[in-house]
N, C-alpha and C positions, 0 to 999 in steps of 0.2 A: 516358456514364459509368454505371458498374453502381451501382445504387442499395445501399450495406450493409443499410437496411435489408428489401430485396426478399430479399436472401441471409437475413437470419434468419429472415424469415415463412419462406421456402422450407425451412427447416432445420427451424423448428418443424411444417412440416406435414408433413415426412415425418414427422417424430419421431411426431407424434399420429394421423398414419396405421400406422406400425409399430405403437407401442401399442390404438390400437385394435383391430387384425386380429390381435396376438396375444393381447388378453385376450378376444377373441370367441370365440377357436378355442379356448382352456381352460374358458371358461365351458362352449359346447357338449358339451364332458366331463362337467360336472352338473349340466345339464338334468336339468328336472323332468319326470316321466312325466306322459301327457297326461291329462286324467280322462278320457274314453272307454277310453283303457287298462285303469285302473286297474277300471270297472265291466266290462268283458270279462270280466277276469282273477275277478274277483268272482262273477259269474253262472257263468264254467265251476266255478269252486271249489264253490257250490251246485249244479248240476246234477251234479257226480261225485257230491259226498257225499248226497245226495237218492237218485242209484241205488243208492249202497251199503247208503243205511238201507235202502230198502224190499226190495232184495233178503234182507237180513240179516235182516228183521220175518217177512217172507214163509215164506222156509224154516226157521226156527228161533224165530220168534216173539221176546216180550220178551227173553229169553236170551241171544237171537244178535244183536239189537238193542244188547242192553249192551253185553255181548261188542268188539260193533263202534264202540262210543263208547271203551270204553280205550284202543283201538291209532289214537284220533285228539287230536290238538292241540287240536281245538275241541267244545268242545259238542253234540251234536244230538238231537233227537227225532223222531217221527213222529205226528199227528194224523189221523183220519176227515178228509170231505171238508166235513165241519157243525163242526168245530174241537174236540171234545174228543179229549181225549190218550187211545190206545193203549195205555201203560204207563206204571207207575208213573212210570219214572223221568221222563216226560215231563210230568207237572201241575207242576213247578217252571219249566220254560219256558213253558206253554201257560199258568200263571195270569200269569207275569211278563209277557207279549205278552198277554193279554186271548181273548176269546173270536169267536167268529163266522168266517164262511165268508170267504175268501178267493178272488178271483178273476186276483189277479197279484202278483208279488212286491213286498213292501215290509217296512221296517226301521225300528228305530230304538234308542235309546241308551236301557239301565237299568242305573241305579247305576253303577260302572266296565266293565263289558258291552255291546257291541253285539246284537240280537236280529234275527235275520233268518228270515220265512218267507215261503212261496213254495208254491203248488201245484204237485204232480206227479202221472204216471201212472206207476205201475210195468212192467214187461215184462208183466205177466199182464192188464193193462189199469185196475186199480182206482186212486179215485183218492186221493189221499193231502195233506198239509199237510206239508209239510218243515218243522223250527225248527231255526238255526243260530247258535250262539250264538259269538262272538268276544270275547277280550276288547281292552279299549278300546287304539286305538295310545297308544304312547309321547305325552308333553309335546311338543309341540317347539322344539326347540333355543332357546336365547338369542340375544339379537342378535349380540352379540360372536362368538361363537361359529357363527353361520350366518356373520358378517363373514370370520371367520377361514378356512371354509371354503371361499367364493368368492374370496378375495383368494391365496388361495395358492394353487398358486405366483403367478398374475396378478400381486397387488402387486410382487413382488421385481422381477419381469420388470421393471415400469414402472419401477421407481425405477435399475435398473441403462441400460435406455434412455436415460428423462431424465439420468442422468450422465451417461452417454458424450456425448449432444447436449450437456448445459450445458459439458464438458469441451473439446469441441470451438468453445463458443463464445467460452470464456473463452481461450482461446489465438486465438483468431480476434482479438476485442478489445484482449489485454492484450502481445502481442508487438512490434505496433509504437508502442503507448502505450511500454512499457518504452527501444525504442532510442529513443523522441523527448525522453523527459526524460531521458535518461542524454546524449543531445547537447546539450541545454538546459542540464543541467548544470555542464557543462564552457564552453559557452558564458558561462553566466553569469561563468565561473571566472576569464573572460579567454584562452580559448583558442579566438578566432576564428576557426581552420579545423577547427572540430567542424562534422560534420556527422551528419546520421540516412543508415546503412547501410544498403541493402538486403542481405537477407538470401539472394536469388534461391532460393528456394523456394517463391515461390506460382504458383500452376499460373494457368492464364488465368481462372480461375473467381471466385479473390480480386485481379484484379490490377482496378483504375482506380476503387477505392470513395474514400470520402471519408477516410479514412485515408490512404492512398497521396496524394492529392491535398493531404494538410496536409503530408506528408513534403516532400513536393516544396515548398509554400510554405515551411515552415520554414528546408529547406537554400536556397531563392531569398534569405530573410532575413537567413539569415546573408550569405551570398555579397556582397550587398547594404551590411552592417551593416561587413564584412572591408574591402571595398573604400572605407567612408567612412572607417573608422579612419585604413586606412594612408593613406585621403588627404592626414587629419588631423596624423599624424605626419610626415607628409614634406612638409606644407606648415610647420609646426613647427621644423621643422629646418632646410630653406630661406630661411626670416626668420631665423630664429637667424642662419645662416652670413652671412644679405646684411645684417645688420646691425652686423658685428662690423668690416666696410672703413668704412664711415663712423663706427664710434664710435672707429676707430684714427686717423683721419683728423684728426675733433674733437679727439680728447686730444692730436694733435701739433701742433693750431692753439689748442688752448687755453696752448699751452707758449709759443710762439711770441707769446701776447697777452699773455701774463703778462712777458716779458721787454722789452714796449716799452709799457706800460700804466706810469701811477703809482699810488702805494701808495692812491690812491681809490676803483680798481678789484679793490683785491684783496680785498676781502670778496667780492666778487661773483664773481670769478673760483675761490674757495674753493669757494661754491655750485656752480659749474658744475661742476666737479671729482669732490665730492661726488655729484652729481645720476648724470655721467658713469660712475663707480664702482656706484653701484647700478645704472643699466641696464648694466653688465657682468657684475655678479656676476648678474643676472636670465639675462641671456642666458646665462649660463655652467653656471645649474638648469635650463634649459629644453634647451640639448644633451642635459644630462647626464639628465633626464625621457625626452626621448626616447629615447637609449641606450638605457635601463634596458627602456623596452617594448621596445623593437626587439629587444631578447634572449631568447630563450626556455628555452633548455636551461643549465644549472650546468653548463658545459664548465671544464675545466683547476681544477676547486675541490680545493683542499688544506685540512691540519689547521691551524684558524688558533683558539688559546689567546684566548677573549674576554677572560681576566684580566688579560693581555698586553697585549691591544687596546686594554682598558678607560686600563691605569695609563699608557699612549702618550697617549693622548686627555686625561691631567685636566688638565696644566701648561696647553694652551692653553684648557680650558674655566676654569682658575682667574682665569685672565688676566682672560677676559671676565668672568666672577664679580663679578672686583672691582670692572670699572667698572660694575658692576649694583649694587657695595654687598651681595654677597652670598657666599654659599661653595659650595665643590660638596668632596660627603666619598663615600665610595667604600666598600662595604660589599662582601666576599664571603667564602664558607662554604666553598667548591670549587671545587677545578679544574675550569674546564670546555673540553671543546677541543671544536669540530664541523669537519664539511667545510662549506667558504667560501670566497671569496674576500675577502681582506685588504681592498682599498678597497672594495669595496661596504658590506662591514658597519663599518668604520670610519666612512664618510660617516654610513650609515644612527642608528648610534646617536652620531655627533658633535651631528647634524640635531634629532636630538631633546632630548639634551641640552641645545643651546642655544637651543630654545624652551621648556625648563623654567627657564633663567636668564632670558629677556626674560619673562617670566612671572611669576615668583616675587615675593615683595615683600621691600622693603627689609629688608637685618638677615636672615635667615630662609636658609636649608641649603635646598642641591637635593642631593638622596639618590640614589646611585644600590647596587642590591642585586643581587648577582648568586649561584644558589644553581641546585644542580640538584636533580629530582625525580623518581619512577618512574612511570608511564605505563603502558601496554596495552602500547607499543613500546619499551620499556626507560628510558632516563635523558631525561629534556630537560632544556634551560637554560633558565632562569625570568629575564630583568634586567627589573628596576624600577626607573624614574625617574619621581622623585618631587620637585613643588616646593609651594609655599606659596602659589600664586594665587587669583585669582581662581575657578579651576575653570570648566565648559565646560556650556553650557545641555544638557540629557537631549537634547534633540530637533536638538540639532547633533551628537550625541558622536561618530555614522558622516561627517558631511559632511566634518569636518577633514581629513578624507587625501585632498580632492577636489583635482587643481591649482588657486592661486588663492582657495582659499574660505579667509576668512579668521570668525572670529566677529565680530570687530570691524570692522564695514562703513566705519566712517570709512578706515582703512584707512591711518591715520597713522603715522608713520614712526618717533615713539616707544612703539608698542604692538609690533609685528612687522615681516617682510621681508615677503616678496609669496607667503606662501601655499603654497610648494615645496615646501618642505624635510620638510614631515610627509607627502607626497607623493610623494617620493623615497626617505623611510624606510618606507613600507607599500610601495613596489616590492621593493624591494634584499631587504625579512626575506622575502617572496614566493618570491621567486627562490631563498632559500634553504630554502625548504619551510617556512615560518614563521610565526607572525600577529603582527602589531602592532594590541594595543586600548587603548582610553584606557581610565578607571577615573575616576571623579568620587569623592572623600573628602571628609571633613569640614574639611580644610585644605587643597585643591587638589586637583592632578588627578595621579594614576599612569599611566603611560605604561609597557605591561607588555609586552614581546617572549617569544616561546615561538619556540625552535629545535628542532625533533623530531630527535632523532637516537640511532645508539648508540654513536658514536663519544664518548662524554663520561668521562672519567676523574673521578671522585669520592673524595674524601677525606673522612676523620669526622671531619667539623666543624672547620673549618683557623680561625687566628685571624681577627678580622676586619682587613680591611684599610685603612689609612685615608690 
């Protein structure tokens, strides 16, 4: 396996080999001149000007000496070979430099001037004292500014380098990061055949790094995770089905006991009966649970009017109400219609509804509100149901729509049924592109569904309905 990391040393060291081989070759552009250069260049500059004075002294004397100091940039004079000055104009250099014989050239710095002399022989053989006076070089430059000078162009080069490298590394990194959590995702979403795609674009260079080899664990994971599911569901459903012959079985021998039994046995024979009925109606959510996963796609869904659904659904939720001692009242603002199918969302918000009645406490209104609203994506439906219970501990409020989890661990048969049904209602609003959350109030708990859709026709503010 190719090590990712080996690939990025590799990437960095071309990188900082590019860059060094081209800020080498721009620097080499402003090299500094060598000093031996620069004292070459020095010594011919005295040796011309040196023959021009004493030529110029020679045949024209101080006059022609002057003469030849206007038509130059620098300073010069002439002295004897015992160091007093020739001419006038030469005791302002020859006092500034001091006195006595010279035997080779040397220099040095007066006031903002440099003073340079040097013995010479003229063509006619005499010997002479050259003074050359300069003035002082410039300051030199500032840091910033010598910065600025070596850095540029050099700097831009680097930093357009190092991006194209960092650019290249960040697509290196963040490509197959991006399809594994966008499979994770979805995975999470409940859509067990997500998987991470390869993209077949990496050349043999990026193929068998430790990325690739998580792709690969990931989609082994899922594959893994797919296959315990459906095991899970079709063992599920299997019980379900082999347990519905022998509890048809029991109900036609409990019929049968009941009609050569006396009246001693019939409390108890009641019991059975009772007992018999809840594991039907159990096995009859636990089909219906599994259905619901085993579906994936919103096939054959039409426009089905909640307001419609709702006012079908109250006669029998009133029924139950009353042997709860309690009322169910029916609020809405607007029409609202979505795409759905009829029995799922009927179940779904029956399901809930009548865990807000087994719920609720005596005397005390289960509310339910249904209103739409505007969104990013146009209209959604808003229904609330709402009772007066107990309410639901903060640290349980996601478990409830687990199958089975109930708050009430006793798990007795005057608090709730076996755990389904708010189980079956976060399937069923799912399926229709929808969330079901609970809501914890100061008098119980809301139980709030959101349908995304744009299919919702709205009215300003219709009476309420009760």
């Amino acid at each position: 396996m190719r090590s990712l990391f080996f690939k990025i040393f590799i990437i960095f060291w071309i990188a900082q080999s590019l860059i060094f081989v081209i800020s080498t070759a721009l620097i080499i552009r402003h090299r500094v001149p060598h000093p031996e250069f620069v004292l070459n260049a020095l010594f011919d500059d005295v040796r011309y000007e040196s023959s021009q004075a004493t030529s110029a002294f020679e045949s024209g004397g101080c006059a022609a000496l002057d003469a030849a100091v206007q038509t130059r940039e620098n300073s010069f004079a002439l002295e004897d070979q015992y160091g007093n000055a020739l001419c006038p104009s030469a005791v302002r250099l020859a006092v500034s430099y001091g006195t006595g014989s010279v035997t080779e050239a040397g220099g040095k710095q007066v006031g903002d001037r440099y003073l340079w002399r040097a013995p010479v022989v003229s063509k006619t053989g005499k010997k002479y004292l050259f003074l050359l006076s300069a003035p002082q070089l410039p300051k030199p430059p500032s840091w910033y500014q010598d910065l600025f000078h070596f850095a540029f162009p050099q700097l831009p080069v680097a930093i357009a380098v190092g991006g194209l490298t960092t650019f290249v590394l960040v697509l290196l990194f963040t490509r197959p990061v991006i399809r594994l959590r966008k499979a994770a995702r979805e995975l999470a979403q409940g859509n067990l055949r997500a998987r991470v795609q390869s993209d077949g674009t990496h050349t043999r260079v990026f193929q068998g790094d430790e990325f690739h080899a998580l792709v690969d664990d990931f989609n082994h994971m899922a594959d893994r995770l797919e296959s315990l599911v459906d095991a899970q569901k079709l063992l599920l459903r299997d019980v379900s089905h082999e347990l519905r012959s022998p509890l048809a079985r029991f109900s036609v021998a409990l019929e049968l006991s009941r009609e050569d039994a006396d009246k001693r046995m019939s409390k108890h024979l009641d019991r059975f009966e009772r007992e018999a009925e809840r594991l039907n109606q159990l096995i009859g959510q636990l089909l219906t649970l599994s259905s619901m996963e085993a579906l994936e796609a919103a096939a054959a869904f039409r426009p089905v009017s909640l307001n419609k659904l709702i006012e079908e659904m109250i006669p029998d939720a009133e029924f139950e109400a009353r042997q709860r001692k309690c009322s169910v009242v029916f609020h809405s603002s607007d029409d609202c219609t979505i795409q759905g199918n009829h029995d799922l969302l009927y179940r779904a918000i029956e399901n809930v509804v009548r865990n807000a009645i087994r719920y609720t406490d005596v005397d005390t209104e289960v509310e339910i509100r249904l209103r739409a609203v505007k969104n990013d994506t146009g209209l959604a439906a808003i229904l609330d149901v709402s009772d007066h219970g107990p309410g639901i501990p903060d640290s349980e409020i996601q478990a409830i729509f687990r199958p089975f989890y109930r708050v009430d661990h006793a798990r007795s048969s005057e608090t709730g049924g076996f755990g389904v049904g708010l189980a079956i209602a976060e399937r069923a609003v799912k399926l229709h592109n929808g969330e079901l959350r609970a809501i914890n109030g100061n008098g119980g708990v809301t139980f709030r569904m959101q349908f995304q859709s744009t299919d919702l026709a709205r009215e300003t503010s219709r009476a309420s309905n009760g």
